[in-house]
C-alpha positions as CSV (number, residue, x, y, z in Angstrom):
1,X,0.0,0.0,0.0
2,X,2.9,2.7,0.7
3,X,4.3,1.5,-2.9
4,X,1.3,2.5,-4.5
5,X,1.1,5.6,-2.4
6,X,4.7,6.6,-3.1
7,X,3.8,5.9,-7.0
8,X,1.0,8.2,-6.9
9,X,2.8,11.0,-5.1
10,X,5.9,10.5,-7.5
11,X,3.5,11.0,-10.4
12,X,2.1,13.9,-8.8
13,X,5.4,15.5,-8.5
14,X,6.4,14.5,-12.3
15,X,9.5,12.4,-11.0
16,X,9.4,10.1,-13.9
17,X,12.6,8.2,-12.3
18,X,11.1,8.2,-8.8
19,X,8.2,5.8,-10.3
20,X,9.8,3.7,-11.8
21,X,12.4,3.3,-9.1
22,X,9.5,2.6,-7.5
23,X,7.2,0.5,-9.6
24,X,10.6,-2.0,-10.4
25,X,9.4,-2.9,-6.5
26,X,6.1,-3.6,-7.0
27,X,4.3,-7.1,-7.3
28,X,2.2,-7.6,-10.2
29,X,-1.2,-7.3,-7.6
30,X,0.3,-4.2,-7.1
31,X,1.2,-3.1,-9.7
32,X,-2.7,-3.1,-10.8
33,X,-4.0,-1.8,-7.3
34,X,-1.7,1.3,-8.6
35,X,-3.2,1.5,-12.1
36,X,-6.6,1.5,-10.7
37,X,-6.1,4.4,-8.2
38,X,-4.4,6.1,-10.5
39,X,-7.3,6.1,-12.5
40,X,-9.3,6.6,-10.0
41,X,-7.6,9.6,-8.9
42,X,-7.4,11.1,-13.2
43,X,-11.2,10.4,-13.3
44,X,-11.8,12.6,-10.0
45,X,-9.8,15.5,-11.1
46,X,-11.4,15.3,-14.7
47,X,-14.6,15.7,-12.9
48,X,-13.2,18.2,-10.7
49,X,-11.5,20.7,-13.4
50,X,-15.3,20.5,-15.0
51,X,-16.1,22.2,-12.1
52,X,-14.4,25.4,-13.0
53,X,-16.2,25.6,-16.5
54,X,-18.6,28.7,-16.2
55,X,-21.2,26.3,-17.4
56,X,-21.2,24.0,-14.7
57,X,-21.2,26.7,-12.1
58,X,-25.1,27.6,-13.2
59,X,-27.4,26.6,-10.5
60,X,-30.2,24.1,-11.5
61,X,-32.4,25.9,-11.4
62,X,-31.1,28.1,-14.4
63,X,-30.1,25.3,-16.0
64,X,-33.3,23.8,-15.9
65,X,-34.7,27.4,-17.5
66,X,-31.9,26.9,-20.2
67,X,-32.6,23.2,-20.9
68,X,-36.3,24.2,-21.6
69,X,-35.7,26.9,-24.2
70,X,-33.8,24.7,-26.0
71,X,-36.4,21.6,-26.0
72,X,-39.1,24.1,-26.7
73,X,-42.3,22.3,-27.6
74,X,-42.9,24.4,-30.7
75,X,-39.4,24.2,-32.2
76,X,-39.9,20.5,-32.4
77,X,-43.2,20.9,-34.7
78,X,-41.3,22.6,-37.6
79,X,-42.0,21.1,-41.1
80,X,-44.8,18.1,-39.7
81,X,-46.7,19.5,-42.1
82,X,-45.2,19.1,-45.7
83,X,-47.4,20.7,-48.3
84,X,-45.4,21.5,-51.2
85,X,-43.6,18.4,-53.0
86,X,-46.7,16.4,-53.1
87,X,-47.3,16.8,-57.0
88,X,-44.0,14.9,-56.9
89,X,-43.8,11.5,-58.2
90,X,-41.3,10.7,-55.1
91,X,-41.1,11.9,-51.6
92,X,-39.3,11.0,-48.6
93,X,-40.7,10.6,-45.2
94,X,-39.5,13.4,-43.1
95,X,-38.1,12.4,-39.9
96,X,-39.8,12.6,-37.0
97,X,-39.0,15.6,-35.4
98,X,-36.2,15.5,-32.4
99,X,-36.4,17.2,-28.7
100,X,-33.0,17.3,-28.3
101,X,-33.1,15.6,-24.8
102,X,-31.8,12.8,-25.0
103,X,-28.9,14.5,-26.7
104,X,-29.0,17.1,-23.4
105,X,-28.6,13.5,-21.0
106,X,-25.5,12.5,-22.9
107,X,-23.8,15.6,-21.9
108,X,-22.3,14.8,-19.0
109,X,-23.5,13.4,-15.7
110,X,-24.7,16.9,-14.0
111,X,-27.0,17.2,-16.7
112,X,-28.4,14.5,-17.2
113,X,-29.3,14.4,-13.5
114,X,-31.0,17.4,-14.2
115,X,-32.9,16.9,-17.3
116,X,-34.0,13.6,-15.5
117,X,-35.4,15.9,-12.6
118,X,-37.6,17.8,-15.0
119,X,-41.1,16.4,-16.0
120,X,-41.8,18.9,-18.7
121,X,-38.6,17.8,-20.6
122,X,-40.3,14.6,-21.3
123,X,-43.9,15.6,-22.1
124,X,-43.0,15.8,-26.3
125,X,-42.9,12.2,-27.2
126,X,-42.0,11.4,-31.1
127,X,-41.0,7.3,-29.7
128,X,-42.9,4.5,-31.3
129,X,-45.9,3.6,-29.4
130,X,-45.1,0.6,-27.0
131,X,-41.3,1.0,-27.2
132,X,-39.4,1.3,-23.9
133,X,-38.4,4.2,-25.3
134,X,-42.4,5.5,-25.1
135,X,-42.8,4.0,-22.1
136,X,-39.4,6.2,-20.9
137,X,-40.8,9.2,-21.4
138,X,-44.7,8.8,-20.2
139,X,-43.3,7.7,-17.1
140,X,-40.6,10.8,-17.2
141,X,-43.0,13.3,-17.7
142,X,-45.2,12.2,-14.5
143,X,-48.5,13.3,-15.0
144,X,-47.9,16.5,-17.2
145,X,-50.0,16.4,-20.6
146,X,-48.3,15.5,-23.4
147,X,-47.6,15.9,-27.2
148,X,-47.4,13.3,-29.0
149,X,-45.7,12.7,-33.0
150,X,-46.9,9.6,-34.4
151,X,-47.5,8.0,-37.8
152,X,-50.4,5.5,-38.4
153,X,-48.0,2.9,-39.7
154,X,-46.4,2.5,-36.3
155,X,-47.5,-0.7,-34.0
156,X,-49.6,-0.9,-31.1
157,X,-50.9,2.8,-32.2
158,X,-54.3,2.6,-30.7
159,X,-53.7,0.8,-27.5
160,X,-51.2,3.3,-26.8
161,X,-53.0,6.6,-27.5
162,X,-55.7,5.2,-25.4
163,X,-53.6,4.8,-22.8
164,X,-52.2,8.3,-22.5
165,X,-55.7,9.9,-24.0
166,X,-56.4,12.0,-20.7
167,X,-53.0,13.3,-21.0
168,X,-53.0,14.3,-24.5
169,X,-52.8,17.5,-25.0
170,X,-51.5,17.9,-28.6
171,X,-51.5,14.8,-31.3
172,X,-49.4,14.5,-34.9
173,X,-50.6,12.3,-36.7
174,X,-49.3,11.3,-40.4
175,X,-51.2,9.2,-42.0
176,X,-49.3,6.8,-43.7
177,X,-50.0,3.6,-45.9
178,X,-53.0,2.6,-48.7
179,X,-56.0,3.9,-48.8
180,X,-58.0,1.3,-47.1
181,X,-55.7,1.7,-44.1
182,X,-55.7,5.7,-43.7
183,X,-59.8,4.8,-43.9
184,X,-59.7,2.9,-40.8
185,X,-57.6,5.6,-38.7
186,X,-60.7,7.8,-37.8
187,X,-62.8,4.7,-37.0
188,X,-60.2,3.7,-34.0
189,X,-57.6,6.0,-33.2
190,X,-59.6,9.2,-33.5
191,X,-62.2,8.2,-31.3
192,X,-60.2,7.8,-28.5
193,X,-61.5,9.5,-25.1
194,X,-58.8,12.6,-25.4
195,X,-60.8,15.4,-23.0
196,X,-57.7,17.9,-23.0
197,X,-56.7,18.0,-26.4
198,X,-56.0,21.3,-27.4
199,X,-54.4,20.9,-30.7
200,X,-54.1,18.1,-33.5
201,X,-52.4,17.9,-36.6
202,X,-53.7,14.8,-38.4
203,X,-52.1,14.6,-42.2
204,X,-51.8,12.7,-44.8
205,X,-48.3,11.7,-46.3
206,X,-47.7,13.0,-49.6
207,X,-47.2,9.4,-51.0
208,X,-50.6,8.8,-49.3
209,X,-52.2,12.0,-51.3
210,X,-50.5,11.1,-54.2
211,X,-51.9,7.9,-54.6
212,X,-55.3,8.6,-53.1
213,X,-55.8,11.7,-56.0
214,X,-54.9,9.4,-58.9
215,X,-58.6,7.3,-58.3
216,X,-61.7,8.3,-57.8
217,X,-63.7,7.9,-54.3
218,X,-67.3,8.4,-52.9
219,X,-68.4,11.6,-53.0
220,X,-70.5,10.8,-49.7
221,X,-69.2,12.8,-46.6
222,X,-68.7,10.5,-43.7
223,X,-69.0,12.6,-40.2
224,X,-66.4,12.1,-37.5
225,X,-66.2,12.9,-33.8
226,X,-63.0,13.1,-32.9
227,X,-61.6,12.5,-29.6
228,X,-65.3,11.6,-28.0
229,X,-66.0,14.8,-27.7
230,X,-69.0,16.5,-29.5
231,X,-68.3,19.8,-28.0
232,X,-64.9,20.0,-29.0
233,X,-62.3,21.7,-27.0
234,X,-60.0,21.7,-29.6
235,X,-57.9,25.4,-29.9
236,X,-56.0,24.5,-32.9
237,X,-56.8,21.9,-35.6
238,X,-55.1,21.5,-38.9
239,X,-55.9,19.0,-41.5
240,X,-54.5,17.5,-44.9
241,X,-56.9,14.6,-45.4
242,X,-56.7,12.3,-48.7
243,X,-59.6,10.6,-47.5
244,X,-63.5,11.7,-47.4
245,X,-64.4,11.5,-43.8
246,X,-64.6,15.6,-42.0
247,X,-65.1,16.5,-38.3
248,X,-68.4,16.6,-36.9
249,X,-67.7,18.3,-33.5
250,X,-68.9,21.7,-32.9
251,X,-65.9,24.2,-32.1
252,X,-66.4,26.5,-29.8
253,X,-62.9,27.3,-28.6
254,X,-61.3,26.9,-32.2
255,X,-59.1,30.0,-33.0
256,X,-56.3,28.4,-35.6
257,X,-57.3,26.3,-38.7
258,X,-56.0,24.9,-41.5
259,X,-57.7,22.9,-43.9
260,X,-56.8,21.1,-47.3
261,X,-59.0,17.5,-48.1
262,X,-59.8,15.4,-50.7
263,X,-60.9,17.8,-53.9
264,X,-63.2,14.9,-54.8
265,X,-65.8,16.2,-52.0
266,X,-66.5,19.7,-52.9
267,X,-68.6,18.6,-55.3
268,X,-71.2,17.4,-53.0
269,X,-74.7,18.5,-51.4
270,X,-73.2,16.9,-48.2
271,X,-70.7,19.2,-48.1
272,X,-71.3,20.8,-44.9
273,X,-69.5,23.7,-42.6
274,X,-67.4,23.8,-39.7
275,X,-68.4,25.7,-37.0
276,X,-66.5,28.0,-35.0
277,X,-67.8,30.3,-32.0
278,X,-66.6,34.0,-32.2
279,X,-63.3,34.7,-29.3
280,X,-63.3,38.0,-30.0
281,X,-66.9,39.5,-28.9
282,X,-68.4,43.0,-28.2
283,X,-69.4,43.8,-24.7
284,X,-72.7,42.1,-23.5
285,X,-72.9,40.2,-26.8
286,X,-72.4,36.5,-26.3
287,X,-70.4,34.5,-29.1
288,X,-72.6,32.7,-31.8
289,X,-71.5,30.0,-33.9
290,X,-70.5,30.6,-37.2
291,X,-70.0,29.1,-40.6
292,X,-66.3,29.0,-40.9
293,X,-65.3,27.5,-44.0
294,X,-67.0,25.4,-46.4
295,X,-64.1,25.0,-49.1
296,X,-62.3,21.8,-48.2
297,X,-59.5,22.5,-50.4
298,X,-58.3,26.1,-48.4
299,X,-56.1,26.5,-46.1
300,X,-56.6,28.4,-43.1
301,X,-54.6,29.2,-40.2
302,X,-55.6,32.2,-37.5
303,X,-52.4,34.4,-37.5
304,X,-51.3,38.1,-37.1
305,X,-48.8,40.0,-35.8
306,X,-48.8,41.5,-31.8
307,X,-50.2,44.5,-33.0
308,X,-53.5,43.2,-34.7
309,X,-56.1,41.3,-32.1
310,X,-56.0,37.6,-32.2
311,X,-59.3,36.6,-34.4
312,X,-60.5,33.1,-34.7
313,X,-60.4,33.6,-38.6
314,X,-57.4,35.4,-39.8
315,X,-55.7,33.5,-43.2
316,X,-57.4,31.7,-45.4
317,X,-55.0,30.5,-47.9
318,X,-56.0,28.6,-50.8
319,X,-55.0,27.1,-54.0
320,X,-56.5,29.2,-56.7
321,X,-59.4,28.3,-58.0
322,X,-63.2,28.9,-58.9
323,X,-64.9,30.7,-55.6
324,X,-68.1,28.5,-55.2
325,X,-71.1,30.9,-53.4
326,X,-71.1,30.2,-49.6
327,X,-74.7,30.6,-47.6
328,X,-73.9,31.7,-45.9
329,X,-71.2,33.6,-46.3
330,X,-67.8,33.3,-44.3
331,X,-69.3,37.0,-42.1
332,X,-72.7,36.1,-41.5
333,X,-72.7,36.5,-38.1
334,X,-70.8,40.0,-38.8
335,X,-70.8,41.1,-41.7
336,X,-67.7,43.2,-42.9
337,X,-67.2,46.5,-43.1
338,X,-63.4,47.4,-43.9
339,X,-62.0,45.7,-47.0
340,X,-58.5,45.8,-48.2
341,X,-57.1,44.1,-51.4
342,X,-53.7,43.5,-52.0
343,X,-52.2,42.2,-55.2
344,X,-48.4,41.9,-55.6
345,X,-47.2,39.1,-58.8
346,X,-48.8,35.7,-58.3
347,X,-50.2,36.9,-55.1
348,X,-53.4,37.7,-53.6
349,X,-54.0,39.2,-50.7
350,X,-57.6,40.5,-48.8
351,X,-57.8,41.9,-45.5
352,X,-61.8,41.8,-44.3
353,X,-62.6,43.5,-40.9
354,X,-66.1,43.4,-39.0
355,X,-66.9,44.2,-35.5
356,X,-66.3,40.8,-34.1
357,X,-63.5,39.7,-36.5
358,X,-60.7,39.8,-39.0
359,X,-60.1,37.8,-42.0
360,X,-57.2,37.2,-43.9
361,X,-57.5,35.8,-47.0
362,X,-54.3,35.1,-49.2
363,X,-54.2,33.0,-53.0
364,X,-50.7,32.3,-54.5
365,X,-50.5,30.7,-57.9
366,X,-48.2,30.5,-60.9
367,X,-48.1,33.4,-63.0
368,X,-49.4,31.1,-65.9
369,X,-52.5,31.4,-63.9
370,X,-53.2,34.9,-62.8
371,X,-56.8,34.6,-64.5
372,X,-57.6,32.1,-62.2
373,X,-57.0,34.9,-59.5
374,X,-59.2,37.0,-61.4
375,X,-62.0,35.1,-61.5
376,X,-61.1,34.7,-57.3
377,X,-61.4,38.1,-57.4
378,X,-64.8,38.8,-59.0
379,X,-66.4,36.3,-56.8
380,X,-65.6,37.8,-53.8
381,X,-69.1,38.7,-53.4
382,X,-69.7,34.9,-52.6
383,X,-67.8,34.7,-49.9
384,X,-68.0,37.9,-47.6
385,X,-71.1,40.4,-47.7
386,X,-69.4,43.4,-50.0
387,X,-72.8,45.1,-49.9
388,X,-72.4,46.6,-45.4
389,X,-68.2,47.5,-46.9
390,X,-67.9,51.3,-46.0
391,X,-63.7,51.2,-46.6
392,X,-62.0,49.9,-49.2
393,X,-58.5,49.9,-49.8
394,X,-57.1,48.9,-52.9
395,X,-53.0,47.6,-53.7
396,X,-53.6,46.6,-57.3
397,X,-50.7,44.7,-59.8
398,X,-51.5,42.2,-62.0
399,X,-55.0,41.2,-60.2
400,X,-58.2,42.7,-61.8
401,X,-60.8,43.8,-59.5
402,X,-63.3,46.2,-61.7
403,X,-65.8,43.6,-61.8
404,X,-66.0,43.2,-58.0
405,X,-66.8,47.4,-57.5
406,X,-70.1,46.9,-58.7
407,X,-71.0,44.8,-55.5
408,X,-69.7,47.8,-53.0
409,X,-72.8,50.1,-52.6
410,X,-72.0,51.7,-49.3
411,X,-68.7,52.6,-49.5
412,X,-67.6,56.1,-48.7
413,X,-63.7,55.6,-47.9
414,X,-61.4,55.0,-50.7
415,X,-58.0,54.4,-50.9
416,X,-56.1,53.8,-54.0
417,X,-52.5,53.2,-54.4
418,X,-50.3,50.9,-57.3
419,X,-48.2,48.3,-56.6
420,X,-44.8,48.0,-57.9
421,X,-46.3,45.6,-61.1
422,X,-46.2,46.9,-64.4
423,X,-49.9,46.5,-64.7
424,X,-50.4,48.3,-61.4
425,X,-50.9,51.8,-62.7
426,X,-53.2,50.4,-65.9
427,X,-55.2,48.4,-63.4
428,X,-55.8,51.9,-61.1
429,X,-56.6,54.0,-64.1
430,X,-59.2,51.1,-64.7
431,X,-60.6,51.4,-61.5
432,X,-60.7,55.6,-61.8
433,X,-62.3,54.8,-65.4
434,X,-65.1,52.8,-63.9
435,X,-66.0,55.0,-61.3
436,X,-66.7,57.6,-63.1
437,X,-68.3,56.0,-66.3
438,X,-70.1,53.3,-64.6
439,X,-71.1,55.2,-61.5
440,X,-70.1,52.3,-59.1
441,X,-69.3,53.6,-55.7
442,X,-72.1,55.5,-55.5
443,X,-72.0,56.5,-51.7
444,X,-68.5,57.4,-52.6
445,X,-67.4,61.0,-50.3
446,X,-63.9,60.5,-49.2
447,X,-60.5,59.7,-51.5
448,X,-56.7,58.9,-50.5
449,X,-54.3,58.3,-53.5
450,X,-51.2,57.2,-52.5
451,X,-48.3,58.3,-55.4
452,X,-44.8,58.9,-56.0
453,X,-43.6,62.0,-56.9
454,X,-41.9,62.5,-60.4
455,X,-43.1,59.3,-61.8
456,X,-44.5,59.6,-65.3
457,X,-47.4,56.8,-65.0
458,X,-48.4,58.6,-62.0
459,X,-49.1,61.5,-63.8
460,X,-51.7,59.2,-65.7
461,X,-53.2,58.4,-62.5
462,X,-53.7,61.8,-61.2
463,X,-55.3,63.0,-64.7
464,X,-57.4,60.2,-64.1
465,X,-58.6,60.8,-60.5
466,X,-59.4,64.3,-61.9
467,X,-61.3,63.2,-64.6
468,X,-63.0,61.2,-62.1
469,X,-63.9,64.0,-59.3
470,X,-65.2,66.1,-62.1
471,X,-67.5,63.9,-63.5
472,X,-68.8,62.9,-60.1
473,X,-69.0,66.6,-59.5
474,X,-71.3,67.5,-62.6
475,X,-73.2,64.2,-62.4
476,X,-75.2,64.3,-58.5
477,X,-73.5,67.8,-57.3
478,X,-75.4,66.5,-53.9
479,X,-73.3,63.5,-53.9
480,X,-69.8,64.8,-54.5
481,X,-66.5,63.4,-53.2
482,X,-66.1,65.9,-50.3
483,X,-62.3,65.1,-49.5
484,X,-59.2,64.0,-51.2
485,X,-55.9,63.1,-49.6
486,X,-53.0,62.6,-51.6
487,X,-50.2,60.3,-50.1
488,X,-46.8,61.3,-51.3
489,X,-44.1,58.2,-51.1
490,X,-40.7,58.4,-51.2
491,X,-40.7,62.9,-51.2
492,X,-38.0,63.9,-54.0
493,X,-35.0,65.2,-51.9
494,X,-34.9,68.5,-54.0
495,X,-37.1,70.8,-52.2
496,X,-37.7,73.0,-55.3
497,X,-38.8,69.6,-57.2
498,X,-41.2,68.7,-54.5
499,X,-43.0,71.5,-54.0
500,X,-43.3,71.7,-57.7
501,X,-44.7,68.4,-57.9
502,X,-47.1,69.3,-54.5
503,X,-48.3,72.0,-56.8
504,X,-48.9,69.9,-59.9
505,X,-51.2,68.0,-57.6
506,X,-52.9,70.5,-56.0
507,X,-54.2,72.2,-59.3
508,X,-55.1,68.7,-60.7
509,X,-57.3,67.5,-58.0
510,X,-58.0,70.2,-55.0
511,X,-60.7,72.4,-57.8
512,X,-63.1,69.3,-57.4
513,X,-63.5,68.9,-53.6
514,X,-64.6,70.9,-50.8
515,X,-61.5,69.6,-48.9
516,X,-57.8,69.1,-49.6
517,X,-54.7,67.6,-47.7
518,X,-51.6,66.1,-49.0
519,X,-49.0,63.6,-46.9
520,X,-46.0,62.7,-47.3
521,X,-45.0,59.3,-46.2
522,X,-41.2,57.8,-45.7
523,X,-40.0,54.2,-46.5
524,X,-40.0,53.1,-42.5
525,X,-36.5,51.8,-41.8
526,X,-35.6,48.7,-40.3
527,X,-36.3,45.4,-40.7
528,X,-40.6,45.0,-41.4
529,X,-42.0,42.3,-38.5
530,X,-42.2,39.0,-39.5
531,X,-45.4,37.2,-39.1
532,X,-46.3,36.5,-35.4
533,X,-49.3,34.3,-33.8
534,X,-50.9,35.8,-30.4
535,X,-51.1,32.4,-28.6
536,X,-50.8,30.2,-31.0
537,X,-46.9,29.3,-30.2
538,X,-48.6,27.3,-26.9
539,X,-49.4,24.7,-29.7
540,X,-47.6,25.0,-33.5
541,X,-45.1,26.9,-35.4
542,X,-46.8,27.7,-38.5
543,X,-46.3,26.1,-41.5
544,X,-44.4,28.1,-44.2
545,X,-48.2,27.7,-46.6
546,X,-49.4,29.4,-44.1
547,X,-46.9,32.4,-43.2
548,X,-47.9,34.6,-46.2
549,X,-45.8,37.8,-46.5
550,X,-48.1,40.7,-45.8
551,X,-48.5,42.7,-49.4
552,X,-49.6,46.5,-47.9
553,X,-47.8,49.0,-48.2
554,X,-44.6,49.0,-46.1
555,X,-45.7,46.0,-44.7
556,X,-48.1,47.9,-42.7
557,X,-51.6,49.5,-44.0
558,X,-52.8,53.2,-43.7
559,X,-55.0,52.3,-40.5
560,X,-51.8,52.2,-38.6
561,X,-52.5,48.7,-37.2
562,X,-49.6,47.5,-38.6
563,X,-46.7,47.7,-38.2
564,X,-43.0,46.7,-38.4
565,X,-39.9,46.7,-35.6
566,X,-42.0,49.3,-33.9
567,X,-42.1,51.7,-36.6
568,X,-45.9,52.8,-38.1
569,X,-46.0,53.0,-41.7
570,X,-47.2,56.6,-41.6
């Protein structure tokens, strides 16, 4: 024992002859005792020098903080829901998205120690139902709800869903496999007693759509209650279905949707609506039900950003094609009375406000196709009540609108600005044109034009709005437009050039109004604020179909509501 002491302490003091002096005296048993503690005594002050990384001086409890940023339940929903490659002939299977704990308890010992002391670490399980793995975790997280990522093809499915069902809070589901077997999901594992279920993602794979679009399959509509509930208390509910079975709950809490199903249904009489009860009420008025969507080829998904009131109905983005009539329409229960349209390229864009709500609606399609957002366009009228609109706002590029004025009666707010399109500036001198031949906007009394200064197509555009105010004048003097605002964008830096061009404006359009005011509005700097969901992180990052980039002005509109890194666009 004092050999192997004497080796140690000779090592210690880097006398390289001393040990082996030393160790030439040493049995064999020894000789082993002495590698042993030496090993011993490397491994402890490995362990030890950790100690003085900054790291390992956080408390747990910070640590714990830090560990649960990183495992964030939304961060591991990104890209469940894979909408875009599924006109492709192949497709791989994404996989299933990772928490990053177990990769946290292979750290070192401290933190795995600590990651197994925290419950809500474990509550996002992506393991195959009935694995030890699964088994791991539901036992990890205690008696925390849980979110689980699953596809149908994976054994024991139903037995274990039904086991954690009052614990389920949040369910992906990708529905995998033939037809016949994505059929037989909602028959067993979607009836399954899930009480506190706030959100579900249930979608099919794209070789599953792929397949399932190539044939033809009943047109019948086949109800569904999911989760045993018929007053669903589901918060957020996306799905892609291949198949022709819908939800039949009634959704009273619902406030994000999305929604894309077999195009083979639309056709139907059975085709019914889902139902979703207002969150966003005025005072003493109770929420009503209301028709929600009836296309089961849209997508919708609430969103917003912080400075706009979460609304249960905010995008509706859909592939483009013929609007069929909705009764009733998507604003029964309030009907609209602030419009905005927004058309920039292959993109459509329609802000629709009420008292009780906001809609969103947003079309992208391939520029081969802009007619098809035409005819989107003109058939507005069947899906929100354009006859109670008061304001309109208007963004116009390659979309035509003209037709859809004729539906706006009651509108006395116009503003009119073009888009950075080559059409833009035709497509407003359209819409002056009709006004004033065609009389539409009848209740027409106030104007905004939003220009830029020293442009010659804008020059077009003011001649026109003149031409328009004076006919309006001379045709109903009762019924004139009272007031005109003219935006300026982007002011010319040369003074002399922009009050020359203030001037120009003045004498075109102030003669045919009782009153006249000009602005001049600045290109906001800074970075514009990306799309942000009031809530909605609690249960899903959106999916990138459903993060359209907002097409006003600036990225913010003239109402001041939005707005971008704190910076109004006026």
């Amino acid at each position: 024992m004092q050999a192997t002491y004497d080796l140690a302490k000779a090592i210690e003091q880097r006398d390289s002859a001393g040990y082996r002096k030393i160790a030439s005296l040493m049995s064999l048993d020894s000789v082993h005792k002495a590698v042993d503690s030496v090993g011993d005594l490397l491994s402890a002050l490995r362990e030890h020098l950790n100690t003085f990384n900054r790291v390992h001086r956080l408390p747990p409890e910070l640590l714990s903080l830090i560990f649960e940023m990183v495992t964030h339940i939304p961060h591991r929903h990104e890209g469940i829901f894979d909408l875009v490659n599924v006109a492709h002939e192949e497709h791989k299977r994404a996989p299933l998205p990772s928490s990053g704990v177990l990769t946290i308890t292979h750290v070192c010992k401290r933190w795995r120690t600590v990651a197994l002391r925290m419950p809500t670490l474990w509550t996002y399980v992506s393991a195959l139902p009935g694995s030890d793995q699964f088994r791991a975790y539901m036992e990890r997280s205690l008696s925390l709800p849980v979110s689980v990522s699953v596809g149908t093809d994976a054994p024991h499915l139903q037995e274990s869903l039904s086991s954690v069902g009052p614990r389920l809070r949040r369910l992906d589901l990708a529905i995998n496999g033939p037809e016949e077997d994505s059929e037989d999901i909602h028959t067993f594992v979607l009836r399954i007693e899930a009480p506190s279920v706030r959100c579900a993602t249930l979608v099919c794979s794209p070789e599953c759509t792929s397949d399932v679009f190539e044939v033809v399959v009943s047109l019948e509509v086949e109800w569904v209650e999911l989760f045993g509930q018929r007053k669903s208390s589901l918060e957020a509910l996306a799905l892609s279905l291949a198949t022709n079975w819908l939800p039949s709950n009634t959704f009273t809490q619902l406030t994000h949707l999305l929604l894309s199903c077999n195009p083979d249904i639309l056709s139907t009489s059975r085709t019914g609506l889902l139902h979703a009860a207002g969150q966003r009420t005025a005072p003493g008025v109770p929420p009503h039900p209301t028709p929600l969507v009836q296309r089961k080829r849209w997508h919708a998904c609430g969103s917003g950003p912080s400075a706009v009131p979460a609304t249960p109905v905010a995008v509706l983005n859909a592939p483009p094609m013929e609007v069929a009539p909705l009764s009733p329409p998507l604003d029964s229960s309030s009907p609209v009375t602030s419009l905005a349209i927004y058309s920039k390229g292959s993109t459509l864009q329609i802000n629709a406000k009420s008292a009780l709500r906001d809609y969103l609606l947003h079309w992208e399609s391939d520029r081969d196709d802009l007619y098809e957002l035409d005819d989107i366009a003109c058939s507005l009228h069947n899906l929100l009540s354009l006859s109670t609109v008061t304001s309109l706002t208007l963004s116009l590029g390659d979309v035509d609108v003209v037709p859809m004025l004729q539906h706006l009666h009651q509108v006395s707010d116009l503003e009119l600005h073009s888009s950075g399109s080559p059409h833009g500036p035709a497509t407003v001198q359209e819409v002056l044109h009709s006004i004033e031949s065609d009389g539409w906007l009848p209740a027409l009394s106030s104007f905004t034009l939003r220009v830029h200064p020293a442009i010659t197509y804008e020059q077009s555009i003011l001649g026109a709005a003149a031409q328009m105010l004076s006919t309006r004048t001379h045709m109903d003097p009762r019924l004139p437009v009272r007031r005109v605002v003219v935006q300026l964008c982007d002011p010319a830096r040369d003074s002399a050039a922009r009050v020359a061009w203030i001037d120009y404006v003045q004498a075109n359009l102030a003669p045919y109004v009782e009153e006249f005011g000009m602005r001049e509005i600045s290109r906001p700097r800074g970075q514009h604020m990306q799309w942000k969901v009031e809530g909605a992180e609690k249960y899903w990052t959106l999916y990138d179909r459903a993060k359209p980039e907002y097409l006003g002005p600036y990225g913010g509109d003239s109402s001041g509501c939005w707005t971008h890194s704190g910076l109004s666009c006026e």
